[in-house]
Each structure stands twice: as structure tokens, then as C-alpha cells.
N, C-alpha and C positions, 0 to 999 in steps of 0.2 A: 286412366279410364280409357279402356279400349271400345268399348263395345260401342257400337255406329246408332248414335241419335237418329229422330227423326226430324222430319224435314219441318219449315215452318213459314207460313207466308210472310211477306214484308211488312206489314202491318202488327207481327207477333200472335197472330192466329195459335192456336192448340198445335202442336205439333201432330202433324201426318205420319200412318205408316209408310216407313220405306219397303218396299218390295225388293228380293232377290232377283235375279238373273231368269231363276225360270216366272217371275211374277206372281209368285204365291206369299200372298200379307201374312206377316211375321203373327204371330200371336197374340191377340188383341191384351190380354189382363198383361201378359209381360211386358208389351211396350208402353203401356199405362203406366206400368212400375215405376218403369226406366223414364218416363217425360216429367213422372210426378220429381225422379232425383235429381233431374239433370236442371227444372225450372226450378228447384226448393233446395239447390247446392250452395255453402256460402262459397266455396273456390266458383270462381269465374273460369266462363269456358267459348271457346270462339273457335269455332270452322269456317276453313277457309278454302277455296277450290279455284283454280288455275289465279293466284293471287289476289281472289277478291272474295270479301269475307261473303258468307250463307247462312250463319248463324252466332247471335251471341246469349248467351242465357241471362238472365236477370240480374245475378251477379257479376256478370260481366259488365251488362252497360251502367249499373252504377260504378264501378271499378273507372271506367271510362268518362263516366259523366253525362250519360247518354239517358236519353227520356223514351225513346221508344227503336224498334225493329230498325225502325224505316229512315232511322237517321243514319246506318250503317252497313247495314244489307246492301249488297251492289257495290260498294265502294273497294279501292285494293287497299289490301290488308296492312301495304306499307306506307299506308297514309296515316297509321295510329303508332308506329313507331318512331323512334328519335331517328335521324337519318346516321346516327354514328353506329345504330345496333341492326340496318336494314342488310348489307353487306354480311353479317355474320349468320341473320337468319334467315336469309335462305340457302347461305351454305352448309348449315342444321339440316336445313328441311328436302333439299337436292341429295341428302345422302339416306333417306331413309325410304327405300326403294321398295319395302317387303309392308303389306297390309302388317300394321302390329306393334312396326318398328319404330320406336321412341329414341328420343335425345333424350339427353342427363340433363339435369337440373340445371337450368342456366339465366344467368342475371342479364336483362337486357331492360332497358330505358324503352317507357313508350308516353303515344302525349295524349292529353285527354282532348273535349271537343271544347273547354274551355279555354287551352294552348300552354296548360301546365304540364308539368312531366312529373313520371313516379314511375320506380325502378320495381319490376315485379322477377319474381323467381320463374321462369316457363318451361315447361315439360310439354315435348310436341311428340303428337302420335299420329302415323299414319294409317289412315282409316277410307271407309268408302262414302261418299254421299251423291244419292240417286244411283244408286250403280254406279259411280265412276271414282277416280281416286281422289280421296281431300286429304286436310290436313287437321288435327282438332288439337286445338293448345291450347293447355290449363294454363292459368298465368292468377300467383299468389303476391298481393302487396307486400313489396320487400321492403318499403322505402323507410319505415324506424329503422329497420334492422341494417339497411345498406347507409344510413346518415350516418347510426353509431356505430360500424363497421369503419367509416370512411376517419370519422372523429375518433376514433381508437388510433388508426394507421398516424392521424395528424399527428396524433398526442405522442404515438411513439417514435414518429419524428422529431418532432417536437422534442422530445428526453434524450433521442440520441445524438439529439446537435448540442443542446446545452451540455450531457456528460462527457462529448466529444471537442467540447471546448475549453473543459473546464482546468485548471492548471493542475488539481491533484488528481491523481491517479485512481478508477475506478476498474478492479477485476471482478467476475461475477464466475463461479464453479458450481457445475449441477451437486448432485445431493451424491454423487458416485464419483467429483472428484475434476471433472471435466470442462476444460477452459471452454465458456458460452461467450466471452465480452472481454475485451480488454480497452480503452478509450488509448488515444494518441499520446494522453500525458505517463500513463504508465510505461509505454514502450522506452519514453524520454529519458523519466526519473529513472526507470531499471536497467537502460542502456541496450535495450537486446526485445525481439520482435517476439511476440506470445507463443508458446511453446506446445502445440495440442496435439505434440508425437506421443504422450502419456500422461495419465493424469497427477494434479501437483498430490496429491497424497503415496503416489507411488515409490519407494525408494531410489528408482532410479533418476527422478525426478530432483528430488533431496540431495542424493550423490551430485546431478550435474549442478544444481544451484543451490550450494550451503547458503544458511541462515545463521545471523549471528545474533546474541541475544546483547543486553542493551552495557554490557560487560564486554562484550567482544569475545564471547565463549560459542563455537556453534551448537546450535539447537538441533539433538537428533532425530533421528525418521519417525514422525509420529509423534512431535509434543510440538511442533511448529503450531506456531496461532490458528491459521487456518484450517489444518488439517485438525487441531483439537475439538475447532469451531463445527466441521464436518461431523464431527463427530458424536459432539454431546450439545450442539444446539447455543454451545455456553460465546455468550457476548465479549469479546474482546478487543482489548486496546495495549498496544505493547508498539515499544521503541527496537527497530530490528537493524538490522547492518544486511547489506546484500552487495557482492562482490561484480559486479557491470562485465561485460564483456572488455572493455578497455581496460579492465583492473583495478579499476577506482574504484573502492570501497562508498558504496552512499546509504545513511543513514535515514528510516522514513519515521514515522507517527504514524502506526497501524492502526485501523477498527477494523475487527471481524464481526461481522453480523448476520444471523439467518433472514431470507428474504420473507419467510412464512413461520416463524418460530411456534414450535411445538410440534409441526408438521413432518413428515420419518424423511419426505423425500424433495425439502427445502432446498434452493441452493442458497450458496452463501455467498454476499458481497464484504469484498475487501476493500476499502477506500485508505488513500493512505499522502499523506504530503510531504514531501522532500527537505530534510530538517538538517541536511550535513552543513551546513553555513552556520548553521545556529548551533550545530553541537560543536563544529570547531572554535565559535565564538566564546563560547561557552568553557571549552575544555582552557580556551586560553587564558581565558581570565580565572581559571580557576587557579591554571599555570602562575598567573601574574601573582596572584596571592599568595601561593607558597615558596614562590623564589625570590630568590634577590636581582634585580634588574642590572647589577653592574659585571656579576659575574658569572650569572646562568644559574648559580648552585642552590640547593635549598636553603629557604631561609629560617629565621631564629626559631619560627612556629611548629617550621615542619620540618624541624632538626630535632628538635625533642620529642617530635610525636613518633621519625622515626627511631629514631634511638630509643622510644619504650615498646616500639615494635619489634626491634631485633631483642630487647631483652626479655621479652615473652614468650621469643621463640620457643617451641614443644620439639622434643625432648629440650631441655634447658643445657645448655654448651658454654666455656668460658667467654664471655666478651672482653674484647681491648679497646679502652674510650680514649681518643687524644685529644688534647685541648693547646690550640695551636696561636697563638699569639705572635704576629710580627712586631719587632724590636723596635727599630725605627722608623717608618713609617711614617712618625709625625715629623721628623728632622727632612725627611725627603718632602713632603710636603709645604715646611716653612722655607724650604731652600730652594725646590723649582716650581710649586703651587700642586693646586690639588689633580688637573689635569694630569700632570706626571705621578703623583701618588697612585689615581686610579687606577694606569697604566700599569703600574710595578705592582697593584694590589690585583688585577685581571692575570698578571704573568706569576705573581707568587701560587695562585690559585689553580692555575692551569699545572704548575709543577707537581704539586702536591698530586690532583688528581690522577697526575699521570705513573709516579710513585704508588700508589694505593694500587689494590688487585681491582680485577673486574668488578667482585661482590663486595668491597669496601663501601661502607656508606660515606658522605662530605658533603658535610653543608655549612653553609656562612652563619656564625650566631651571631655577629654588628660588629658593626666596624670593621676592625684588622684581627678579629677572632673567629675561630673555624673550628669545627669539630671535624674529627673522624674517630669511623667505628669499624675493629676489626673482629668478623662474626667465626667465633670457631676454636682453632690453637691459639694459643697468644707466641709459642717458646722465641717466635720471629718479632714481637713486637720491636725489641732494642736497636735490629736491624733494619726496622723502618726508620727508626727515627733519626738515627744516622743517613740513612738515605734522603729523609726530609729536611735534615740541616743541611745536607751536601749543596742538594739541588736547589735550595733556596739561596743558600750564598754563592752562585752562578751571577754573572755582572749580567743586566737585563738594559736592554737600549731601548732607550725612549726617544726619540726624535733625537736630538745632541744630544742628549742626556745618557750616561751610563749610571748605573744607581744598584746598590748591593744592598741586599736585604739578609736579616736574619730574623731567628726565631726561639722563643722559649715553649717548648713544649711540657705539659703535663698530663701524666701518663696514670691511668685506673684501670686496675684487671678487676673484673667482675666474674667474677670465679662459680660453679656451680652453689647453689643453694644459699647464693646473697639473695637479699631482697630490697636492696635498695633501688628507689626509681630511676627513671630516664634522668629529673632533675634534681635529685641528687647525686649521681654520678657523674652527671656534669658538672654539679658543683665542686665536687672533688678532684675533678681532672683540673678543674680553674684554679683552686688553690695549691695544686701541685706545681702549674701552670708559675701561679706567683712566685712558690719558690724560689723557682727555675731563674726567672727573672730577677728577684732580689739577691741572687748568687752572681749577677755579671751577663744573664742572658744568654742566647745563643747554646744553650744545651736545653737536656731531658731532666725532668725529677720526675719519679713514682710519688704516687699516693701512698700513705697507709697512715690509720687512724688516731698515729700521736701528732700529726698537723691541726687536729681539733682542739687537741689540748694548750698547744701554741696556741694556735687563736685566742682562745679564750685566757690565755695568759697575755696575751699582746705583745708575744714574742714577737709576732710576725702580721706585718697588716695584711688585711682580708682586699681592702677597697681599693681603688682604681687608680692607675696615672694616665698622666697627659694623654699617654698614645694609645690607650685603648678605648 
């Protein structure tokens, strides 16, 4: 509101015309107009001249608190301001040097005549009163608007301290991909300070920071959680691997979520907690279950599960099953106790595996009995097994103790288009196994299918001694 009010006694008399320079009254119906908007305004309005106010309009002195003219007319103007906002407004009002010239919109604190305070929004124009220069500022109650402004900032303090404290990891990505928020715990858990040289949907992004999916396969450019999440709004939770700047591999508990779902230009929050303790716990005990504790190798469960693995292999290839039985065993045990047994049973086991190729399978099926599986040609098998007797009758030192061990092996080739299972093939290597042993021990026998007819003749016993 530029245009120059009229003047008004201290009592709030009718506003007077003001006169120009050469003394000629303004136009009676126009300033009529003009008294009728400026007294019938709801924005409050207040002139002020060499620092002391001239005029406040009806909206004003309720704004103020004020009952009439006369309670404010005369007084300086910085007596209705807080003293923390009087410093800033008159170096507003010192620069507005040209009839016209207005300040932007600005939040200052002023106090009523009751000696409460409320933050009004003021826009000050420099204007004339009586012929000389004043000052006329609108002043609109900000004070809902500046509480929940002030209670918004709280609250987002407030959010940023508790998400900045919190142990799991919070990232938040605009709707185009672009790191807004990362909290302290994510830098921790991920090893490495947020990255906002590109956005994470970008490949080069993906290139410098693989993701691993919950298999330990990396996740390519564009099926990553987040970026999926970007993309189709869709909620997710996934077990990821992410390789640290130290090289440590650490495994987290992902949720992707949109912050505004269903909205095109959501961003999305990743929250995620640090689970590599628990998945190594985890993976061990999983360990603990399928091996055997005295000598690392797989054990009876997860020797047959692999051995129906390798014989399902596609294309289908000959397999060679050995079933390895050490001899004496129980004689080394009743002679120097079980402690040396274990020992000669940890070093018989170590030989073997060492024998066998890289892709040989060996696992412990109990006791003093082993499998192994050779995936592929067999024409080498004879040659192992002579290499497996070799190396087992090696004299093995145990504390004083020197202790020679041998073995009966029996031998099953499972030739293209058998179908016999994992645990029937191992049963047949056992009884080839027996053979072997009830021949004097310490060599090989092959399977083949007239040992069933034995058995069932009771040529030949099927069941157990002492040392197995």
C-alpha cells in the first residue's frame, strides 16, 4: 500500500486531507475512498515519522492491544517492538531512501501494551506525511504460522537427533535417485562416508559399490532393492552383502520404502541393520550340523546328500563311490586310549583328502568310515586306491606314540544311465567294503551285483565288527 494516508488527530478524529507542496487539497470523493480502506482494512497499518509513530489504523491498535489514538500517537515506534527486532528495523527502513521504496516481507517480534509479544510478517514503504518523509508498515499476525513454523523446525530436530542416534542405518534418495540423508550409523555399518558424486541408480554408482544378494551372487545395475524401489514404488525387504571400503564383506536386513507411496516423485527411505554377527553365527552352526567336529569333513547327513548331488549331476557322467574303512583303529585305541586313536583318525583323514583331486568329494559317514566320490572318468580309480592304501600305511606319530594304520576299501562305479540312489550306492560300496575286509583287509574290492546274492545266501555277512 503506497499511496499516502491522511492525517488524523490524537484523539482518532476522521482523517484530514493531506496537501501537496503547492497546497492544493487532494480530491475530496478520492480521499474518502482511500480513509474509508485504510479505517475498514483487516491488515493493520502504522506510520511513523522521524521514529515516532502518527498514525495507527483500527486494525492496528487491536493488533496492538490498544483502545484508542491517543494511547500511541507521540510515542517512538521502538517502543512497540521486541528490542531483539529494533536493531534490524531501522536498518530496513535507513535503506529505503526513494518515496515508494519498500522492504520484502519480514518476520519481526513486537509487544503489545499489555507486555505480551506476537511475531507479525512487516512490509515497510516509504511514503510522505504532512509533506515530509515517513514511514508506513503493514504488519500481518504471523504468530500460528511462526509457533508451527518454530514446532515444525523443533520436530525436525527432534527426528534428526533421534535418526542420528539410532544404531541402524537410515538413507533417504529423492525420486531421481539422489543422496538427501544418510544418519552416522549408515556411514559405520557401510564403512565409507555417503557418496553424492552420482546418483545410487546410476551404473557407475553399481560398478563402484557391488551389491550382493543373500546367496553372495552380485545384484546387476538396476534390480538392486532400492533402485527397483525407485522405480516401481514396490516395498521391500532383502538380505544384502556390501563390500566396505576395508574389504570386509558386511551383511545388512534391508527395508526399502517410498516416503509418499503412490506419488511419481517419492523419495525413498532405506533403513537397514547390521546382521554379519548373526549370519556368521548362523552360517556356523549351520557348519556345526553338517560336519563332524573331530575332523572338519562332512558328516554322515551331509555325505549322502552330497553324494545324491553329484549323482544328479546334468549331463549324467560315470561316478566312482569309495567306502573306506580303517582296519585297526579299535586295536590302536585299546592299546594307547581314545586320545591317540583321534589323533591317527584326524591324520588318516587329512591323508586321504590330500590324495583325492581338488573336485573329489570326502566326508566322515561314523566312526572309522569315510566316503569319497570321484565326479567324472573313473579309468584312474585303481590308482587311487593304491595311493589311499600307500598313504595310510605311513607310520603317524602321536606324542610317543608311533601307530600304523590301514584300510579296506570298497569300490562302486556308477556308470551312465544307473539309477541307483546316493544310499544305495553307498550301500554297495559298504559291502564291497566288507568284502575287502573279510579277505584279510588292507586292499580294494569292486562291487558288482552277485554280492547280493551272497548276502542273501549268507555267504557273506552284511553287519558290523568291533571297529566299525
Amino acid at each position: 500500500m503506497t499511496s499516502e494516508p491522511a492525517s488524523t488527530g490524537s484523539g482518532g478524529e476522521p482523517l484530514a486531507p493531506m496537501r501537496g507542496s503547492a497546497g492544493v487539497t487532494a480530491d475530496r470523493s478520492l480521499f474518502e475512498a482511500y480513509q474509508v480502506l485504510v479505517e475498514r482494512a483487516v491488515e493493520a497499518l502504522c506510520i511513523h515519522q522521524d521514529g515516532v509513530v502518527v498514525y495507527v489504523n483500527p486494525a492496528g491498535l487491536r493488533l496492538l492491544r490498544i483502545d484508542s489514538q491517543s494511547q500511541i500517537v507521540g510515542r517512538p515506534v521502538a517502543e512497540f517492538f521486541h528490542p531483539d527486532s529494533v536493531p534490524a528495523l531501522f536498518e530496513r527502513i535507513a535503506a529505503l531512501t526513494v518515496s515508494g521504496a519498500h522492504s520484502e516481507p519480514t518476520s519481526v517480534r513486537m509487544r503489545r501494551a499489555d507486555g505480551t509479544t506476537l511475531w507479525v510478517e512487516a512490509i515497510t514503504v516509504a511514503t510522505r506525511w504532512n509533506d515530509r518523509p515517513a514511514y508506513q508498515a503493514m504488519l500481518q499476525d504471523s504468530t500460528d504460522q511462526r509457533v508451527a513454523e518454530e514446532a515444525a523446525r523443533a520436530a525436525e530436530t527432534q527426528f534428526s537427533e533421534v535418526v542420528s542416534s539410532l544404531a541402524e542405518g537410515v538413507v533417504i534418495v529423492d525420486h531421481r535417485g539422489w543422496l538427501q540423508f544418510a544418519n552416522p550409523a549408515a556411514a559405520r555399518i557401510l564403512g565409507t562416508q555417503a557418496d553424492t558424486s552420482v546418483p545410487v541408480n546410476d551404473v557407475a554408482y553399481a560398478t563402484r559399490y557391488p551389491v550382493y544378494d543373500e546367496q553372495g551372487k552380485p545384484i546387476p545395475p538396476g534390480e538392486r532393492p532400492l533402485e527397483v524401489t525407485l522405480r516401481t514404488g514396490e516395498r521391500r525387504r532383502d538380505i544384502l552383502g556390501f563390500d566396505r571400503d576395508d574389504g570386509r564383506r558386511v551383511w545388512i536386513a534391508a527395508t526399502c520404502h517410498p516416503v509418499n507411496p503412490g506419488a511419481p516423485d517419492s523419495s525413498v527411505v532405506m533403513s537397514f541393520t547390521d546382521i554379519t554377527d548373526q549370519r556368521a553365527h548362523s552360517a556356523r552352526l549351520a557348519y556345526q550340523a553338517t560336519h563332524d567336529s573331530l575332523t572338519d569333513l562332512p558328516n554322515r547327513g551331509q555325505t549322502v546328500q552330497m553324494v545324491e548331488h553329484h549323482l544328479q549331476t546334468r549331463p549324467p557322467t560315470p561316478v566312482a563311490v569309495l567306502f573306506i574303512d580303517i582296519d585297526n583303529l579299535k586295536t590302536i585305541n585299546d592299546s594307547h586310549g581314545h586320545v591317540v586313536g583321534d589323533r591317527a583318525l584326524q591324520a588318516a583323514a587329512h591323508r586321504v583328502r590330500r590324495a583325492l583331486g581338488g573336485s573329489d568329494f570326502f566326508g566322515r559317514y561314523g566312526g572309522d568310515e569315510f566316503v569319497a566320490l570321484r565326479h567324472g572318468p573313473t579309468d584312474d580309480v585303481r590308482d587311487l586306491s593304491d595311493t589311499l592304501h600307500r598313504e595310510l600305511s605311513q607310520p603317524i606319530n602321536v606324542g610317543a606314540h608311533e601307530v600304523r594304520l590301514n584300510a579296506s576299501i570298497g569300490v562302486v562305479i556308477r556308470g551312465v544311465g544307473d539309477t541307483r540312489t546316493a544310499s544305495q550306492v553307498i550301500a554297495d560300496a559298504d559291502l564291497a567294503m566288507y568284502v575287502a575286509k573279510s579277505l584279510g583287509g588292507d586292499q580294494t574290492h569292486y562291487f558288482d551285483e552277485r554280492l547280493h546274492d551272497l548276502v542273501a545266501d549268507d555267504t557273506i555277512g552284511g553287519g558290523d565288527d568291533d571297529s566299525r
